[in-house]
C-alpha positions in Angstrom: 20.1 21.4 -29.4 19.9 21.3 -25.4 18.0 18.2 -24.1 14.0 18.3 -23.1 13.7 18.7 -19.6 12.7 15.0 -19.1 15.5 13.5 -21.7 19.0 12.2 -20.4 21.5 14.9 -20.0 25.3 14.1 -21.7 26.1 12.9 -18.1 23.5 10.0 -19.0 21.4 10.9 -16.0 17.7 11.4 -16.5 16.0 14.6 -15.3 12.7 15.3 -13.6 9.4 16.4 -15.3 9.6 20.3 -16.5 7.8 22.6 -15.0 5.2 23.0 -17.6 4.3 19.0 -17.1 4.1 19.2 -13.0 2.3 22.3 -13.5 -0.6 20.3 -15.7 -0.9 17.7 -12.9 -3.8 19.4 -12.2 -5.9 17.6 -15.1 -6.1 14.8 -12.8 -9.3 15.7 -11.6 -10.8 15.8 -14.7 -9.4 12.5 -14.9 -11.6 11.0 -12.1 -14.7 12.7 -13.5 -14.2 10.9 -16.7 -14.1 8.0 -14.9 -17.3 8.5 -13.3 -19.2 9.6 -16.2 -17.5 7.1 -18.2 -18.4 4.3 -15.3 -21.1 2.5 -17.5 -19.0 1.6 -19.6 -15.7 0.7 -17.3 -18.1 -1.8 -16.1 -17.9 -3.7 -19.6 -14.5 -4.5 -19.1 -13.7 -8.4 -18.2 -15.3 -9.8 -14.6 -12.6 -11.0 -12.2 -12.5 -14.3 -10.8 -12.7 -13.1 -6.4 -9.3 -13.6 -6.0 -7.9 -10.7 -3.7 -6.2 -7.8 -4.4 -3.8 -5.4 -2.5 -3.8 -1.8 -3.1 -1.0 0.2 -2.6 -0.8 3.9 -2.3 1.8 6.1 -3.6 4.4 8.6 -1.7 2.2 11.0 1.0 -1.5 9.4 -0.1 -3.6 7.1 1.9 -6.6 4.5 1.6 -8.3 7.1 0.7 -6.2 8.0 -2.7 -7.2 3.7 -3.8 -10.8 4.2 -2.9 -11.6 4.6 -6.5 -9.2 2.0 -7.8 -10.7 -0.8 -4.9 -14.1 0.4 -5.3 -14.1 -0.5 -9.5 -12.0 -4.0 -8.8 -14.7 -5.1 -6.1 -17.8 -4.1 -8.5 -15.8 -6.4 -10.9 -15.9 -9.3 -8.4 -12.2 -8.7 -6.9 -11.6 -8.8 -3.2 -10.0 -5.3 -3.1 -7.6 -4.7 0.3 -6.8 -1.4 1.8 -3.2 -1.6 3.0 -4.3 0.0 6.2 -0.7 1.3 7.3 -2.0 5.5 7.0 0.0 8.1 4.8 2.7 6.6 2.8 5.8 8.5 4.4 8.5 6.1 2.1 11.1 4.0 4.0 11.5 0.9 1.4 13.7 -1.0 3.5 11.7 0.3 6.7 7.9 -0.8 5.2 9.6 -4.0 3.9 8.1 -6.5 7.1 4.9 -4.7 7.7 3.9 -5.2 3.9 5.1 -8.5 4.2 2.9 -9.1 7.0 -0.3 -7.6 5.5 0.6 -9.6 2.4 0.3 -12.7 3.9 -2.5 -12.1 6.2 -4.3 -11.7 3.3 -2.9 -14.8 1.7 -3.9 -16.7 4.6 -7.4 -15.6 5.2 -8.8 -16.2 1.1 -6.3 -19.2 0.9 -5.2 -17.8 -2.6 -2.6 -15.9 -4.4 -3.0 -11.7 -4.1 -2.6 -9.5 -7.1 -0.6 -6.4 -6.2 -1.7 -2.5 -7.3 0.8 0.1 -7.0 0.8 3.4 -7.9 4.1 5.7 -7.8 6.1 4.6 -4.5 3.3 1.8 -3.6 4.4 -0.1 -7.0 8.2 0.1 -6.2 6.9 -2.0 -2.9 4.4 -4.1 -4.9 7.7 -5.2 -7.2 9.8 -5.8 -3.9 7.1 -7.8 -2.2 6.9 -10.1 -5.6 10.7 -10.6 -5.1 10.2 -11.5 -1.4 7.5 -13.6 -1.6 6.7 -14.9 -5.1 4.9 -17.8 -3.6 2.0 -15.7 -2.3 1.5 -13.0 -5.4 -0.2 -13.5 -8.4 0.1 -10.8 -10.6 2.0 -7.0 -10.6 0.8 -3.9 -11.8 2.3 -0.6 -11.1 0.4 2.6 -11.9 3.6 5.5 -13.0 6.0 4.0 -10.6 9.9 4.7 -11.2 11.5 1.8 -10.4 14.1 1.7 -13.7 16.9 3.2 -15.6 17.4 6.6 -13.3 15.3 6.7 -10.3 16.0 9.6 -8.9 14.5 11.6 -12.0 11.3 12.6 -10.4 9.9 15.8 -8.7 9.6 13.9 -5.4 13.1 12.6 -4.7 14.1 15.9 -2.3 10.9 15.3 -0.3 10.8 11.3 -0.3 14.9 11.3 1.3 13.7 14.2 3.7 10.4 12.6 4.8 11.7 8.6 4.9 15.3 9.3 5.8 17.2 7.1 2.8 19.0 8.0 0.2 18.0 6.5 -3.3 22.0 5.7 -3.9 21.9 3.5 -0.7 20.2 0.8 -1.7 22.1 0.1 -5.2 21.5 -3.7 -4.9 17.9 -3.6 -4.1 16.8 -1.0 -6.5 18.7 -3.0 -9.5 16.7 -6.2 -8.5 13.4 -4.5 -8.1 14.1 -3.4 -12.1 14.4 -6.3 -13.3 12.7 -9.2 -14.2 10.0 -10.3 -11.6 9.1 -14.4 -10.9 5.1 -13.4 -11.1 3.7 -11.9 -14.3 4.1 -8.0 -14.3 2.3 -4.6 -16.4 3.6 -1.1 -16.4 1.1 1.6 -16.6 2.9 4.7 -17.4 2.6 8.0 -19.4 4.9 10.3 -20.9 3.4 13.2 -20.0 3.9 12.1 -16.1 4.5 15.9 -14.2 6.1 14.0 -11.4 7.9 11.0 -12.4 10.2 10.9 -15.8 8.3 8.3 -17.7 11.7 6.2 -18.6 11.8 5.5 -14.9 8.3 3.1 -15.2 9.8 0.8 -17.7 10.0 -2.8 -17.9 11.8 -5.0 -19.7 8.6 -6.5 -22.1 8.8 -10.3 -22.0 6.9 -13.2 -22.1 5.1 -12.5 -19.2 5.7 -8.3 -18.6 4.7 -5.5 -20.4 4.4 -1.8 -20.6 1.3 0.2 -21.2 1.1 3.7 -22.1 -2.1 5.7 -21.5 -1.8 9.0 -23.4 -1.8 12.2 -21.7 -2.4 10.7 -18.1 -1.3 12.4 -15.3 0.8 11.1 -12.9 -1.9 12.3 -10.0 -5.0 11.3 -12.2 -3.4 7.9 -13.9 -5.0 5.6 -10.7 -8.2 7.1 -11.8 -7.5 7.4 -15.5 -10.6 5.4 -17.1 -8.2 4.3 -20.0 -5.3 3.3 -17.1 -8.4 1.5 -14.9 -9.9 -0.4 -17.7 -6.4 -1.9 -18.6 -5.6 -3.3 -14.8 -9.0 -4.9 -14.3 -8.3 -6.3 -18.7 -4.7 -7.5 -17.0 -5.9 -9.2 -14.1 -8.9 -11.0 -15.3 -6.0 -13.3 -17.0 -6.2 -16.7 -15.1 -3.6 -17.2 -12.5 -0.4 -18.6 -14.4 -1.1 -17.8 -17.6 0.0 -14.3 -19.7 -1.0 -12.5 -22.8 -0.3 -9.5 -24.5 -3.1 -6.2 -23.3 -5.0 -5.9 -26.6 -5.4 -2.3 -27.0 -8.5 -2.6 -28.7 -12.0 -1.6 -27.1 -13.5 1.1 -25.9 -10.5 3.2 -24.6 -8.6 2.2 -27.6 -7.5 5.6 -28.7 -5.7 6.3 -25.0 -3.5 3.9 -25.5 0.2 4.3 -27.2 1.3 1.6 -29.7 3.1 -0.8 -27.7 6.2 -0.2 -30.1 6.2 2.7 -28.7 7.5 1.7 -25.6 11.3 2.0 -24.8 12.7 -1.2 -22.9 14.3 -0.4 -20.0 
């Protein structure tokens, strides 16, 4: 029997979504209105504490894609940040001082450590600023972001090299320490029935202080509005700075959410 179109090939490489998965992207919208009708009760889910948060679009989306995501954290009591740098064109090595920068202005104006909120391309940054600057970030979460195993099994690669000018392959040493283990305390949101992103690509390796979560039948458009996928990064950081536990998949989005044996590790 010939592999799925998102299982590894006998080469050992990974391959894109199918067709019938990028197709169904489309359900993301349907995605954000269940958030909104749903929005009474996303507001039950744990109040944050004011520290700041960064948001951080993903490959050729804006402000304007987090506006949702920002808008729930700051009615939970975050201070949510727009990363204010326009369409997200890719260049990891080329974005790599400018979201230091923002990073720290941030840092410097509350005086406290930022949570990072990535979705896609923006949490392959949001893992690369932790690495750079574990002294100002306080927690990672990355919203269907391939930064394992494979990377270049997603429907975007072609347009990411074209638009940014890198090749995935050239930065070998950067892209194996952005998949590993992280010195802040990390959560990846992912789903297998991603259209863009082949969902083996968003895994971490679950320890003490990292874990993966995996929101049934999210889109990879719709999983930064995804009520199940919002509820569990405002749940993950309401945890107080320093300290970890395991998402508790129990509540009112309960049935969204995979078994967390479920999970591969990476």
């Amino acid at each position: 029997m010939s592999p799925g179109p998102d299982e590894p090939q006998a080469s050992g490489r990974l391959r894109p979504p199918g067709l019938g998965l990028l197709l169904a992207e489309a359900r993301g919208l349907f995605e954000f209105n269940a958030s909104v009708m749903l929005s009474p009760l996303l507001m039950r889910a744990p109040r944050g504490d004011g520290h700041p948060v960064l948001a951080l679009p993903g490959f050729l989306a804006s402000d304007l894609s987090m506006v949702p995501i920002r808008r729930y954290l700051s009615e939970l009591g975050y201070e949510a940040h727009a990363w204010r740098m326009g369409r997200n064109l890719g260049g990891l090595e080329r974005m790599r001082e400018a979201l230091r920068r923002r990073l720290a202005e941030i840092h410097a104006t509350s005086g406290r450590k930022v949570s990072l909120v990535g979705w896609s391309l923006g949490g392959v940054y949001a893992r690369d600023l932790a690495l750079q600057a574990p002294e100002m970030v306080r927690y990672v979460v990355t919203l269907g972001s391939p930064f394992a195993n494979d990377v270049r099994a997603t429907n975007a690669t072609r347009l990411y090299e074209a638009l940014s000018g890198d090749r995935v392959e050239d930065f070998a040493e950067m892209r194996e320490a952005i998949a590993g283990d992280l010195p802040v305390p990390a959560t990846s949101i992912y789903s297998r029935a991603d259209g863009v992103v082949n969902w083996r690509t968003c895994l971490l390796r679950p320890s003490d202080r990292a874990e993966n979560i995996e929101v049934l039948l999210a889109s990879h458009i719709g999983l930064g509005v995804n009520p199940a996928a919002l509820w569990a990064v405002a749940d993950r950081l309401a945890q107080p700075e320093g300290e970890f536990w395991p998402f508790d998949r129990a509540g009112p989005f309960a049935i969204a959410y995979a078994p967390p044996e479920r999970a591969v590790s990476a």
